[in-house]
N, C-alpha and C positions, 0 to 999 in steps of 0.2 A: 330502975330507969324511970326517967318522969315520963308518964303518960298524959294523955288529953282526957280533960275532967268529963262525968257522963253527960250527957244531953251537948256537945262541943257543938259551937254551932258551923255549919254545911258551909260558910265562907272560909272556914279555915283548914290549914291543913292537917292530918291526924299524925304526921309524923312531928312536925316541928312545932305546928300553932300558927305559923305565918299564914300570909293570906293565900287562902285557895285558887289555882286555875282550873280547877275542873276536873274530870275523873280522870287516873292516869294507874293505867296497870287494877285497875279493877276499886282506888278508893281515891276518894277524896284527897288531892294534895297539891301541893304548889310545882312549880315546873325543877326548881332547885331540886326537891327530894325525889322526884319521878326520873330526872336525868343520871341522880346520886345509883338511884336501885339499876336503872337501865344497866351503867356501863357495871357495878357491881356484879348483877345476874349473868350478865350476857358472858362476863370475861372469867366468871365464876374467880370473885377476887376472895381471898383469905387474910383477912384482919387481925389485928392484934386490939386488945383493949388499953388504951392509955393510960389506965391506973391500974389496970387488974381488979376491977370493982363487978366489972359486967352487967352495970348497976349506972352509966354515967347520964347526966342531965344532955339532949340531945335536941332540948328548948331551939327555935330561934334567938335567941337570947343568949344562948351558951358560948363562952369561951372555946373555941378551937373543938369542934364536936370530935368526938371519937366514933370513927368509923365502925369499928367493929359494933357498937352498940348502938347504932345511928341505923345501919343494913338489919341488925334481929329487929329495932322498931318496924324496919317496912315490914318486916316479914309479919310480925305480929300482928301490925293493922287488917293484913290479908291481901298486899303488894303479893303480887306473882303478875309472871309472862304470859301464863296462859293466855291465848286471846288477844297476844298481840298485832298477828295478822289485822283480825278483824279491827282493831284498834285503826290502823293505818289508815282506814278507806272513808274512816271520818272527815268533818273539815281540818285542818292543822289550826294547834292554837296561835292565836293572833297577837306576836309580838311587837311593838314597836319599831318601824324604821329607823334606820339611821337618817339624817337631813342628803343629800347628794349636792357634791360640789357642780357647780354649772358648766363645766367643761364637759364637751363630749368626748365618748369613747373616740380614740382614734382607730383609722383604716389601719393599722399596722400594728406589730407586736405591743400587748398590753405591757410588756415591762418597755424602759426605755435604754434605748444603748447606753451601758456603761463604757464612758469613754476614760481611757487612761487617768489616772488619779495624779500623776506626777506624785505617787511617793519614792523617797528615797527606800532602799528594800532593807536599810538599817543594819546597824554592824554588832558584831560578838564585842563585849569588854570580859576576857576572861571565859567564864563561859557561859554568860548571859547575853541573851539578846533582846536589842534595846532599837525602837524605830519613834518614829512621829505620831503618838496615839492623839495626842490633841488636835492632832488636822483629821488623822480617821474618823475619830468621833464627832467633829464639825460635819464633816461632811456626810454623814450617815444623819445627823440629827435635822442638816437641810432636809435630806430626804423626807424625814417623820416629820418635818414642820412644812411640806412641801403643800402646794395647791394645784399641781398639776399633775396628779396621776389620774388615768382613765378610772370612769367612775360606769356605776350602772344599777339600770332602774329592774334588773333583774331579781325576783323574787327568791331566789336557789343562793344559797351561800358560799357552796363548794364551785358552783358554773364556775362564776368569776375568777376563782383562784386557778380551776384546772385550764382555764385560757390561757392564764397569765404563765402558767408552769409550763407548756408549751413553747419551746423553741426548737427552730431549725439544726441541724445535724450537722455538726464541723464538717468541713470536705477534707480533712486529715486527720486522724486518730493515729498516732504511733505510740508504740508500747515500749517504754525508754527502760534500760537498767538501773540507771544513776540520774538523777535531779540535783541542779542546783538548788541552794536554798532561796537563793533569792529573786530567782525564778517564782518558787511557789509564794514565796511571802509577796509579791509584785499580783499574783492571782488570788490570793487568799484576801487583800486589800478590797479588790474589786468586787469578791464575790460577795463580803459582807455588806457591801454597797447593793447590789443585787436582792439580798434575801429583806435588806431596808423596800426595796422598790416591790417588790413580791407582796411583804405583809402590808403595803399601804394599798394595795388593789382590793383588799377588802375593806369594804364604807365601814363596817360595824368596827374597824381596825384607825381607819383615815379619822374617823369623828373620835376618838378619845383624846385626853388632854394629853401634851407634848412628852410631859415625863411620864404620863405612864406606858405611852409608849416605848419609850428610851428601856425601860424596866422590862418588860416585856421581850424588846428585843435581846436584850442583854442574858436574857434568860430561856431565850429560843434558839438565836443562831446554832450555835453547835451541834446540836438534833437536827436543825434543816441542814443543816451543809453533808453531814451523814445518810444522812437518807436522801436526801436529792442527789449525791454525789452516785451511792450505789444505784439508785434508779437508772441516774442517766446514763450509767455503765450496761445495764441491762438493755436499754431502750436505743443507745448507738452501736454496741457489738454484737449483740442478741443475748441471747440464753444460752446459745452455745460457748459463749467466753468463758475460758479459765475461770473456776469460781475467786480463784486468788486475783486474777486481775481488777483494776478499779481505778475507774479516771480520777486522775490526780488534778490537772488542771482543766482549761478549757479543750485543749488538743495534747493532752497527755495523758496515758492512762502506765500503771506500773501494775507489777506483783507485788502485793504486798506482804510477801511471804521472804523475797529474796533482793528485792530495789533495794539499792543506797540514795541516799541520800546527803549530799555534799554541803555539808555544813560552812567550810570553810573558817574553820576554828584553828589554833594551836596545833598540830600536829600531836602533841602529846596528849591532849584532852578530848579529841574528836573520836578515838576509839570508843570512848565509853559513853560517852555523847550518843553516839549511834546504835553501843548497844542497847540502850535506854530507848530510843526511836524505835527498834527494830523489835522489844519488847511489846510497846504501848499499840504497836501497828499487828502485831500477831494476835493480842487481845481481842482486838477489834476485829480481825479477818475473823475467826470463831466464833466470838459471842455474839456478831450481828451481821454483819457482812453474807458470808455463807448460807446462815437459817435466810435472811431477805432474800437473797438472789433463791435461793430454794423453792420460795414464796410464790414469784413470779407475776407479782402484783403488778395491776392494772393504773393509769394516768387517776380513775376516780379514786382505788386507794391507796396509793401515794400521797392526793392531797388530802384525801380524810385524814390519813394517817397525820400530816403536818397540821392542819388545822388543829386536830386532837391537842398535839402537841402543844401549840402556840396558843390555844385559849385554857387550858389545864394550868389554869395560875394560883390556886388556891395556897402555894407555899412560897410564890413570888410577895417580896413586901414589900408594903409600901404604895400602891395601886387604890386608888379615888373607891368607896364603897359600891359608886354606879359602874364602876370599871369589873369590880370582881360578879356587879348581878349580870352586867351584858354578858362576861363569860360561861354564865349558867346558861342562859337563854338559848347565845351562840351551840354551845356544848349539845344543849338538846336538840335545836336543831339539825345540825351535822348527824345525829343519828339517826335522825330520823330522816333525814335526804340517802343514807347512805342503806339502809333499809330498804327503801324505793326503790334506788340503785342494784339491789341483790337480788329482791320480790319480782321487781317489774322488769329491768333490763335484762339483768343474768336470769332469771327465773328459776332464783333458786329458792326450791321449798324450806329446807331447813339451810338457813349459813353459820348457825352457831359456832360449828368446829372454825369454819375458815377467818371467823371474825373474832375468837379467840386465839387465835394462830395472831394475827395480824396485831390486835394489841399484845401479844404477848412482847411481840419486836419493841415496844418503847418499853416496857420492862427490862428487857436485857441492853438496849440503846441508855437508859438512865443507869444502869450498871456498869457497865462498860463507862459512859463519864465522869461517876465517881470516880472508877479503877483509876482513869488517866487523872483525874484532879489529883489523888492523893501520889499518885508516883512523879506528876511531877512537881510538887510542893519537895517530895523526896531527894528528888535527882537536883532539885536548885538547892536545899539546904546542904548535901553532899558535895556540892561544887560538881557537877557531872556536865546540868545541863537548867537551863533559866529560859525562860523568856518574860519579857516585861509585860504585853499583854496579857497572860496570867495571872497576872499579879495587880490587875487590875479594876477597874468598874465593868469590862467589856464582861467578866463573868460573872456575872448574878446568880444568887444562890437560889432554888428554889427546889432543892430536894428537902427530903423529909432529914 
């Protein structure tokens, strides 16, 4: 593995060579490789070597670093935790703002009413379904090219978004057996309008360039709409809800164990259509649904939890090179707001177990995506079950 030659000079860093921000974790290094060890140590992650060399070039310079030998560099330098506390009560390192648009925050909710889209909810040909993605995507991309979302000269990165994730509580939640589909697809529209308005409330989110936004988004939605979905199931029924229950729309919530789902298909093809549904929906109740609602996470990690998510772009392509360093920056930050948030607020001495618990959920949240990508790539080559939006830019790849 390349190391830093002897006498390296104290601007730089000793894991990669780039330039140094100052001592982080007990050496010498830049904020990228200090944020790399953080969530590494903390979530106790296990690696694999990308060539099987355990020997790989881990340079700033290198091609697509390999983790596994990227984490034994920090280790080697002499990166450890110890002493993170005391690390905290230092000043925080000094990243650049983003510019702020000149509109002020409004008196009213930081997201803006999404008001009805006028889509049509699109019909089955067969057994694919097929709507108006180039009006959706218009109007999502107003949104990411918009100048009017509330802005703010807040120093916290998380404030902002937990404001914005704050809304009022239906004055009706009923728990339906059967859904129309084009019910949900008439909400589902809106909501990804929604999770547009949501990621422009963060400045370090509003100031990058249009398409990388657009990428971004396209590679986030589905992990917000899951977690925000279970969240808010917890936050308007309580904790005592059926673990299997889960708001489906704005004022609907189902079992997702035993709900149908009314496709309005063929009569002949809707059986299995549904079985296929009622597969991809049991997955999800177990692999993330249950452990979260288990969980009992709070509004700050909710949106740590989503932030994580939406700046973890490193496998997103295609992203401006200043787009993937604000991400580090952002990335370190949020941990170190959400540290505060445990230390200071909760006063908890050690959080290690509960903030491995918590990332564990995008582990099995990114599993669980997969599962549904490849069964329903499956169900549409078997003629079962299709939808067009799958099948298109709305999903950006950005697993490993």
């Amino acid at each position: 593995m390349s190391s830093s030659p002897p006498g390296v000079s104290e601007s730089l860093c000793v894991v990669c060579g780039a330039e140094a921000h100052g001592i982080h974790f007990q050496v010498n290094s830049c904020r990228a490789c200090a944020a790399f060890f953080r969530r590494s140590a903390v979530c106790g992650k296990k690696y694999k070597c990308r060539r099987a060399s355990y020997n790989c070039d881990v340079s700033k310079d290198a091609f697509q670093q390999c983790r596994r030998c990227r984490y034994q560099k920090c280790q080697e330098v002499g990166m450890t935790l110890e002493g993170v506390k005391q690390q905290s009560k230092k000043a925080p390192v000094e990243v650049a703002e983003p510019r702020h648009r000149t509109r002020e925050p409004s008196d009213s909710s930081p997201l803006p009413h999404i008001a009805s889209s006028g889509y049509r909810t699109g019909t089955f040909n067969g057994h694919r379904h097929t709507c108006n993605l180039h009006h959706l995507k218009h109007s999502i991309i107003s949104i990411l090219e918009g100048q009017d979302q509330p802005s703010t000269s807040s120093k916290s990165i998380l404030q902002p978004l937990i404001d914005a994730f704050r809304i009022p509580k239906p004055d009706n939640i009923e728990v339906m057996e059967s859904v129309d589909f084009g019910v949900y697809i008439t909400f589902f529209h809106e909501d990804l309008r929604r999770v547009a308005s949501w990621m422009m409330c963060s400045n370090h989110f509003a100031d990058l360039p249009t398409m990388d936004k657009w990428r971004m988004f396209c590679s986030f939605w589905s992990a917000y709409r899951s977690i925000e979905r279970c969240a808010r199931t917890t936050e308007f029924l309580g904790v005592d809800c059926p673990l299997a229950v889960v708001l489906f729309t704005e004022n609907i919530a189902v079992n997702l164990s035993s709900f149908r789902l009314k496709l309005g298909m063929e009569e002949a093809k809707e059986g299995a259509a549904l079985e296929h549904v009622n597969s991809v929906n049991l997955c999800m109740l177990n692999t993330f649904v249950i452990p979260m609602k288990n969980l009992e996470l709070t509004t700050e990690e909710v949106v740590f939890l989503l932030l994580y998510k939406m700046w973890s772009v490193q496998y997103v392509k295609g992203l401006s090179q200043s787009t993937y360093e604000i991400a580090d920056d952002v990335l370190t930050r949020i941990c170190d707001e959400i540290h505060e948030y445990y230390t200071r607020k909760m006063k908890m001495v050690n959080y290690s177990l509960r903030f491995s618990q918590i990332m564990r959920l995008l582990t099995e949240l990114e599993g669980f995506l997969r599962y549904r990508r490849n069964a329903e790539i499956t169900a549409d080559v078997f003629g079962i079950f299709g939808c067009e939006l799958k099948d298109s830019e709305f999903h950006g790849a950005d697993g490993e």
